[in-house]
N, C-alpha and C positions, 0 to 999 in steps of 0.2 A: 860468309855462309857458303859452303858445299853444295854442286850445281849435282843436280841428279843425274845417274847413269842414263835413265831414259830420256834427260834434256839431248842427246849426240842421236844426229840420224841415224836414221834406222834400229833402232836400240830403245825396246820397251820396257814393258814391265816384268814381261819372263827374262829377259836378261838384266833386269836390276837387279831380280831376286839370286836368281846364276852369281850374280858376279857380288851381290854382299854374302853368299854361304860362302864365296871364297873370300870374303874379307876386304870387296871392293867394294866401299861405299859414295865411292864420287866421282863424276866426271874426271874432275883435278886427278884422282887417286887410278882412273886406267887410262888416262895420256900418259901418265908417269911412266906407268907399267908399261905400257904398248902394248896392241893389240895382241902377237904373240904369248908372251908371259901370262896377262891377264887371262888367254883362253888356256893356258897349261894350269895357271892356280883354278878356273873353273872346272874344267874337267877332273883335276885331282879332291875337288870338293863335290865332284859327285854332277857334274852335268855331261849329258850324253853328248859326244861329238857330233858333228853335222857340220859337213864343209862349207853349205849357203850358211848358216851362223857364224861358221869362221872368217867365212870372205864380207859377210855383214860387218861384221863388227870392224874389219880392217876397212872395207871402205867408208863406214861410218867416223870412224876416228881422221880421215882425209876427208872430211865432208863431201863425202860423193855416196849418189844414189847405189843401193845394195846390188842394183844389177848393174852396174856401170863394168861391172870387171870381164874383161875378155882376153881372147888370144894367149899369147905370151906368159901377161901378168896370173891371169886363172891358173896357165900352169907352174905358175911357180908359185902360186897362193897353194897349190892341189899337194904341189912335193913338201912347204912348209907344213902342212895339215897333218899330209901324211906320218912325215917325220913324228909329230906331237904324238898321233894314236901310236905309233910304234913306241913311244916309251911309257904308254899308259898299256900297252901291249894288253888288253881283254878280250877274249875271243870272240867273233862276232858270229852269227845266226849266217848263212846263206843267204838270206832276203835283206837283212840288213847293208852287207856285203855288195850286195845287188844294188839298192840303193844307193849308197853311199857313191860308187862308182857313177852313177846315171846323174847323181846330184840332183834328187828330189826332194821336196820339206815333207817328205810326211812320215818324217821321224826326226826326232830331235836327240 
């Protein structure tokens, strides 16, 4: 039986739903994928980028708490992110913009 995407830390119910509209129905089914891939088929299936979701989902698949990532690794988590929105290239809002950059949750 297929272990649910929200059984991986830090990884709920709005990211089950995220990650079955892109076709990812299990646990088993985004280790495969890896963190990157799985957040490029979510976002091409219609979920809003947000870097704390992208670094969630990566430290969650390492079993490590969402805020564990710092230093270095954040920034090389911030340039893999970034790469992703660059090839989903949609214009962003100034405030979102703004956001995104500060890395706050209060937009997904």
């Amino acid at each position: 039986m297929p272990t649910p995407v929200s059984a991986i830390r830090n990884l709920g119910p709005a990211v089950e739903r995220d990650c079955a509209r892109a076709g990812i129905h299990s646990a088993e089914d985004l280790r495969a994928l890896g963190a990157h891939e799985a957040y490029r088929r979510m976002m091409a299936a219609g979920t809003r980028p947000h870097f704390i979701g992208y670094y969630a989902l990566v430290m969650g698949l390492q079993g490590r708490p969402w805020n564990d990532c710092r230093g270095t690794e954040k920034d090389a988590l911030r340039a893999a992110f970034d790469g992703l929105k660059a090839e989903r290239a949609v214009p962003q809002s100034e405030i979102e913009r703004v956001l995104d950059q500060i890395g706050t949750g209060l937009r997904r």
